[in-house]
Every structure is written in C-alpha cells, then in structure tokens.
C-alpha positions, 0 to 999 in steps of 0.5 A: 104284445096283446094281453086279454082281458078274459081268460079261464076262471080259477076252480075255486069261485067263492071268496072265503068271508075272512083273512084267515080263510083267504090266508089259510086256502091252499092253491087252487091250481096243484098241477097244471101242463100244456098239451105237445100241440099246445091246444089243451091244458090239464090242471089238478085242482085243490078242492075241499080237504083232500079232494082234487080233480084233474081236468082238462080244458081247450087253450081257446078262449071261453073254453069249459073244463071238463072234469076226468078224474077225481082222488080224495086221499083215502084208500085210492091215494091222491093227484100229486100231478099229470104230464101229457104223453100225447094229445090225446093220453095223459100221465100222473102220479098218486100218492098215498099215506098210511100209519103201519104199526106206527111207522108213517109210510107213504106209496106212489103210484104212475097210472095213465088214462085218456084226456077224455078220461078213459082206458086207465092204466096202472104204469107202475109195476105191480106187486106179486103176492110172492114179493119178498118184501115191500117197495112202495116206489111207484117209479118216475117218468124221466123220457117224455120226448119220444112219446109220439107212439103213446110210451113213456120212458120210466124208472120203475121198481123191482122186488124178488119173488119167493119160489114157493109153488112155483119155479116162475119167479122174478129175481130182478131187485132195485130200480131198472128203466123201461119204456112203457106203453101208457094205451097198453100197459106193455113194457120193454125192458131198457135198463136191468134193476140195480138194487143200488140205483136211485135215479136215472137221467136221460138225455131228452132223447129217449137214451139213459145216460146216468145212473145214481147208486146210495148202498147200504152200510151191511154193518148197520143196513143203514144208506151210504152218505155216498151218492156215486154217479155213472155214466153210459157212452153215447155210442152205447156199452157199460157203465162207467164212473163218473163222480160221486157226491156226499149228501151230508156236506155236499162235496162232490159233483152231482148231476142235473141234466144232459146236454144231448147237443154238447154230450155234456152233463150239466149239475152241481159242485162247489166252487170257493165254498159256494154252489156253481153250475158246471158241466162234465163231458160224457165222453170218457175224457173227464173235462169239466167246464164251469158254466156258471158261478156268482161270488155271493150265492150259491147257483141253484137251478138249471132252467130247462123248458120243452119236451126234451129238457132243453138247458135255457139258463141257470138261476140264483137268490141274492135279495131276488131271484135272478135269472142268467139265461144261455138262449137269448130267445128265451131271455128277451122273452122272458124279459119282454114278458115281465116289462109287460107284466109290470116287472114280475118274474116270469116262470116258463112252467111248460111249452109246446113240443115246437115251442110255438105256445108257453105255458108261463106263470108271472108272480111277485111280493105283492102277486101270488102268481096267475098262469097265462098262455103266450104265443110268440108268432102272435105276440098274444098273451092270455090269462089263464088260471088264478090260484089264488083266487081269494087275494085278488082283491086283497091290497098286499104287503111289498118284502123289503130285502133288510140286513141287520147285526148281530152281536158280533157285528156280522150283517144278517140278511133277511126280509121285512114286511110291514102291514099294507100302508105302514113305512115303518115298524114303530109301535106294532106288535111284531113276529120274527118268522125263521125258515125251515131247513135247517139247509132252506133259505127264505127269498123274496116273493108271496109267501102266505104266512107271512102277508096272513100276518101282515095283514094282521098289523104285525111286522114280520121278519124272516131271517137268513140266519147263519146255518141257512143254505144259499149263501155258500158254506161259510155261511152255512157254518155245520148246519142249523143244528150243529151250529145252532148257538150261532143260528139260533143268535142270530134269530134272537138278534133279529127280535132285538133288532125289531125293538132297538132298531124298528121301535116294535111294541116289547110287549107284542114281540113273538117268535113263529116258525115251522119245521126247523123254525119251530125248532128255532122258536122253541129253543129261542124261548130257552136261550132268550127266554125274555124276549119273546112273548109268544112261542109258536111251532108248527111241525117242530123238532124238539130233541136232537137225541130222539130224531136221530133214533127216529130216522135210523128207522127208514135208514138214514141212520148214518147220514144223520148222525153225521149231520147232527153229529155228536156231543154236549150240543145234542142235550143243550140244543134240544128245547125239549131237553131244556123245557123249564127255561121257556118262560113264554107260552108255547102253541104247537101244531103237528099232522099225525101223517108227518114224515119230515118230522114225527108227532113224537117229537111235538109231543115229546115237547108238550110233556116237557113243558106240562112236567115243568108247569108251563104253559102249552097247547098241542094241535095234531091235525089226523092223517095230515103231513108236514105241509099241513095240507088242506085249506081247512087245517091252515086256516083253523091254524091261523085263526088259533095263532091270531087268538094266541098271539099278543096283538 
C-alpha cells in the first residue's frame, strides 16, 4: 500500500501564534465529498467568522481548488454542506438564523449549481405570498442513486395557499417527495404531502419505501411523543404500518436504512435494555431478525458507504469505538488501512459510484484526523485535506479509558488526560470536564477542549456519569434531569477521585461543561459547593421549570414534560433555583442565536447569582448558536477561561 508524501494543503495556511487560537479555530475543512467518477472533490471551508467557501478540486495530485461559492451567514444564509449529483452538478444546503420577535427560528434552503459554479438553482420549494402560515423546512436529499440524469430524490415541504384573488391555489400541506431536476429546476411529484410526515427512507434505488409520521395533540397543539412508522411494499400500493418508536424513552423500533437486496429495513430497538441493530422484513409478514447486539453497550450506528447506502457494518463505544463490519471487503480494507495509518480508526466518509476510490478520514486521541484518497486497484493512499492545520505541530495528550467510584461504590467510566509528558495527576491543577446530553456520552478520540486544557497543565477528566446514553437504560436511569441527584453525584465524585486518588492540587480543582455540563457545573457548586474552585458553563440549562416553558413555544411541550417530568426535583434540581448555595465564582458563556438552549436561561442564572452577592460573569457571543461556531468566539472563550481559571 503506497502512501504520498504530498497531498492537497488545507485552507487554512497560517498558524495561529498561541494555543487558545490553535485550540479555539474551528475545522477548516466543514464538508467535503468525492465525485461518482472519483476524479474531483468539493469541501466547504471554514473561513474567517462565519465565511465559508465551497470549492472544488481535481483528485490528481498538484491539483489547484477553484473557489465557486461563497456564504457569510447574513441575509443569504451559510453552506452546512454539498453532495455531487453528477460529475458535473453539485447539490448543498444553507441554513440561516434570525431573532422574530424574540423567538430563535432557523430556515434551510437545497439549492444546486454547476461544479464550474454556474446555473443555480433554488431546489427547494418556494413560498407563495398566499402561504397560510410559514414552514422554513427546505427539505432533504434522501435518493442520490438515480442521479445519472441530473435529478435528485428530495423530501420537500408544502404550505396551503389562501384563495384570495384567485381560484389557483395549492391545497398540499406537510412533507410530500419529489424527484427534482437540479439543471432545471423542474420537479415531479412522487409522494402527496402528508401533513404528519417527518422523514422519508428510500431504498438507495430511487423507491420510498418509509414514512415517518409525529401528530400534534389537538388538545394543546403540542407533537406526539409518538413517532409511527410505515411502510410501502415492494411491488408498490398504499402505506401500511409497520412500528412505532417513543421518542422519550426510546421504546420501540425505529428505522435507519433499507436493504433493498434483502427487502429488509434495518434500525434500532432495545434488546435486555440496551440498543441493538435489528432488521424488519418490508414484506407484510412482520419477521424481525436481530443483526447485532453487545452485552455492555448500546449499538449506535449502521455504516453505510456509496451512492446507494450500501450496509458495510454497525459500530459501537466501549472505551473506543469498535467496529463489527458485515462485508469482509471492506473490513480487511479498513483494517489494512489503519495498520498502515499506525492504527488509527478509519472512517469511509465517501466513495466512487463503482467503488474504485474512497474518500476516507484516519483520526486518533493524538490525531485530529487528516482526509486521504484510497485507490484499491493501485493500493495507493494519498493524503488529501488537513482540518486541523494549526495542531500538526502540537505534540498531544493520549486519553486513558479510566473508571473510578462512586460513594455507593458503582464503577464510573470515564477518560483522563494529563498534559504532554506527565504519567500522573500528583500535584496539578485539574478540570473535571462533563458532557452534554444529558442523553450523549464522551468516547475515546481528539476532543479540542479538552487537549486546549491539557495543554494548559491541567488533568482533565470527562465522566460517563449515570444519566449518559450509550451504556443501556440501567445505566441511563431517567435521564440526566430526573435523575440528576445520581448524575450530578457521580460528577462531584469524579472531582473527589482526582484529589484522593490522583493527588490533583485541592486548590486548583474546578469543574467546566457545556450545555448539560453546564447544567452539571452549575448545579455541582450547589450540592458540593466546596469542592470546586471555579465554575465554568457554556450555553448552560439553569432552571428546569422555565425550559419546559420554553420548549412548549415550538411544540415540544409535551415530549418534554415527560422528559423532565414533575416534582420537587424541578426547584432542587435547577442551580438557578438554589444560587445562594454556590460558593465558587462562576464564568458563563452563551450565543444570542441558541436554539438548543435559550440565553434566557444564562441570564436567568446571572441574576440569581448577582441577587445572592456572588460572584458571576456572562459572555453572550451575538447572533451565534449552541456550538459557538467561529474560530473567534472559541478562542476569545478559551482565553477568558485560562484567565479565569486557578492554575
């Protein structure tokens, strides 16, 4: 197997002066895609703020990008990202975000042009002045097989037209599929607009052979916490049910991807508590075949690679990702590739429409991942893109898979990462880092954050507290907030463990999280508010009783009233609630343009701790949402922590 010396360089060609700046820059590379004859590559990438170009580059080595495109987040929306429809025609998303009349509201747009950059088009459907009410749904790609002809398979959005002045109106309402012409614009109808539809499968073959439908409740115009799932024959006809899925308990079947081969549908369902891979026959007969299920874990993805969505394998998260592959071609490729590549896990992000080029992405604890080119027939491997440029010279902390107990004696996995050169904690200031969610789990791999504070001299731990997914539903307990007592223990018992077990510095021990881990950092300073020096939460949840008011707003109203659920847990469990038991000064950070996770609730926070004579600063970040996503936001953030932090 040849591997270059050269490849393309990455976007992104000055090296930022300080680690807060490396740390903080965002992936140069957003997006990126092989064309079907595997002779060119479009990537979007990340310029300064919000500014993202989309270019196009031959697969030959010395090849030059040519820029086509360019989005700056402002009025004309942003790239999210580009997939080929031809060798020639390229598809992408836009997305954009805007404050109306307080409400956080975010619009999607499909538009096609020319790998030349020529001849858009809008794909999407457009709006009628006579709309009755807005959908800011632009739709999805969910065929690219059948694309030889320039069309795409789409989902696409519908709103009923008012009559006024005129008899010519649309009555269609709800999500319907139609194949598009991405040269023209023209499009056919393939699937009616169902008013309940969510999503729709095909089977990689141009055929739709799923339907997901979520109703309202027409007593409080609030979703269903009821997904229901159909299915459409092979031969053709009407819909007919196949499952249905609980979206708050995850009870239930819920389809991924059809084997077109097998007429199978392959998806998710709960096996002893814990996530499996089965597949359901699409033949009316109702058999169920389990294709996979591990004892410890929950199975979370079906791998799929080409233009038709072929299933290679499934993957799961013990202390590393694993992979358990279904075709052996692949497997030995894959495998082959990482001895080569010193054993980093190997990730196909696209292929060839023959399968006779892979678009593939190696990456590792110490390895924040490079793009390379793999041609089987020549056994050549070719680097290709760099995203994280600004690293490649930054000697890395490697994750340690750790457990440690908690003070009911449960074992409480985790990961632990000490700056470069140290084997142990003993006498360094320490961050104990906890992950979103709360239904997320941290898993081995680069993760910025935590190598910016490793970097830094701390030991960093990141615990898969009980209330973290991925380990089954014993694990899972009732989630992060019902159960918060248990989570937010095993959180505070991790920072113990760092001083009993590890020797940490008392004095330099401080707790930093993001979304739920903000929530988690907050509400640790009021159940343990000795034991941490500094409280740091970005885009944080602060008050259970005001995020179930906020959600009600878009229609989740019910859903998360039953994930949150009820009771005295609601005021014990919101820091916001309980601000004058924080003893540790507290730095927040929050965008104005956070949908996960409204400002209101950053703010609800600082006025509880200023009301109480504490200690708080709030950083909004203006028109920016939960990922905080610029290179400058992140790393004016960092620096802001490093001052802030005992260290």
């Amino acid at each position: 197997m040849a591997l270059a010396l050269s490849g393309l360089a990455s976007a992104s060609a000055k090296e930022p002066a300080d680690n807060a700046a490396r740390f903080g820059a965002l992936e140069s590379i957003q997006d990126v895609s092989l064309s079907p004859d595997g002779n060119r590559l479009a990537f979007i990438e990340q310029g300064p703020n919000r500014t993202r170009r989309l270019l196009v580059v031959e697969t030959a080595e010395g090849a030059k990008p040519r820029q086509i495109l360019t989005s700056d987040g402002s009025g004309g929306g942003n790239l999210s990202w580009c997939g080929w429809v031809t060798n020639a025609r390229l598809a992408c998303q836009t997305f954009v975000r805007d404050n109306v009349e307080g409400d956080i509201l975010a619009a999607t747009t499909i538009i096609a042009l020319d790998a030349t950059g020529g001849n858009m088009r809008i794909l999407s459907n457009r709006r009628s002045l006579r709309s009755l009410y807005a959908d800011f749904r632009g739709g999805s790609v969910i065929d690219w097989s059948s694309s030889d002809n320039g069309s795409l398979l789409m989902s696409r959005s519908y709103v009923p037209e008012g009559d006024v002045r005129t008899r010519i109106v649309s009555r269609a309402e709800g999500l319907g599929v139609d194949r598009v012409d991405s040269v023209t614009g023209a499009a056919r109808r393939v699937e009616a607009a169902n008013r309940d539809a969510r999503y729709y499968l095909s089977d990689g073959h141009g055929n739709i052979r799923i339907m997901a439908t979520q109703g309202y409740l027409s007593s409080t115009g609030q979703f269903e916490p009821t997904v229901r799932f159909f299915y459409r024959p092979k031969d053709g006809g009407g819909w007919k049910p196949l499952a249905q899925n609980d979206v708050v308990t995850d009870s239930g079947f819920q389809p991924d991807t059809v084997d077109a081969a097998t007429n199978r549908v392959y998806g998710f369902q709960k096996i002893d508590g814990r996530m499996a891979v089965v597949a359901m026959a699409l033949d009316g007969t109702g058999a169920v075949s389990t294709i996979y299920a591990h004892p410890e874990v929950d199975v979370d993805d079906i791998m799929r690679v080409g233009r038709n969505g072929r299933i290679v394998g499934i993957s799961y998260v013990t202390d590393q990702r694993e992979a358990a592959m279904t075709d052996p071609g692949i497997a030995k490729m894959t495998g082959a590739l990482s001895k080569t590549l010193g054993g980093k896990q190997i990730v196909i992000v696209d292929a060839s429409a023959d399968e006779g080029r892979y678009l593939v992405r190696a990456e590792s604890d110490i390895d924040p991942g490079a793009y390379y080119l793999y041609t089987p027939k020549a056994r050549e491997l070719r680097p290709l893109l760099v995203p994280r440029e600004p690293l490649l010279d930054v000697a890395l902390s490697p994750v340690k898979a750790i457990t440690y107990p908690a003070a009911d004696g449960t074992m409480i996995p985790g990961y632990l990462t000490l700056p470069p050169g140290r084997s142990d904690a003993r006498g360094l200031p320490a961050i104990v880092m906890p992950h979103g969610g709360p239904s997320s789990r941290d898993e081995w791999g680069f993760d910025w954050l935590a190598q910016y504070f490793a970097q830094s001299g701390y030991a960093v731990l990141q615990p898969n507290y009980r209330g973290s997914s991925g380990y089954g539903d014993v694990w899972y307990k009732n989630n992060g907030f019902q159960s918060w007592k248990t989570a937010l223990g095993d959180v505070t018992d991790g920072g113990r463990w760092l001083l009993s077990s590890q020797g940490v510095d008392a004095k330099k021990l401080s707790i930093v999280g993001w979304s739920y881990g903000g929530y988690a950092a907050l509400q640790s300073g009021v159940v343990a508010p000795d034991l941490f020096q500094a409280i740091v939460a970005i885009a944080p949840v602060t008050d259970l009783a005001q995020l179930k008011a906020e959600e009600s707003k878009f229609g989740g109203g019910t859903i998360n009233d039953r994930f949150i659920g009820s009771g005295p847990h609601i005021r014990e469990g919101s820091p916001a609630q309980n601000a004058e038991a924080i003893k540790a000064p507290v730095l927040m950070f929050h965008g104005s343009f956070d949908q996960n996770v409204d400002i209101a609730q950053a703010r609800t926070m600082r006025r509880a701790l200023e009301g109480k004579g504490k200690r708080v600063e709030l950083v909004e970040y203006p028109e920016l949402a939960h990922s905080l996503e610029t290179s400058e936001a992140r790393t004016d953030m960092l620096r802001r922590i490093s001052a802030f932090l005992p260290h």
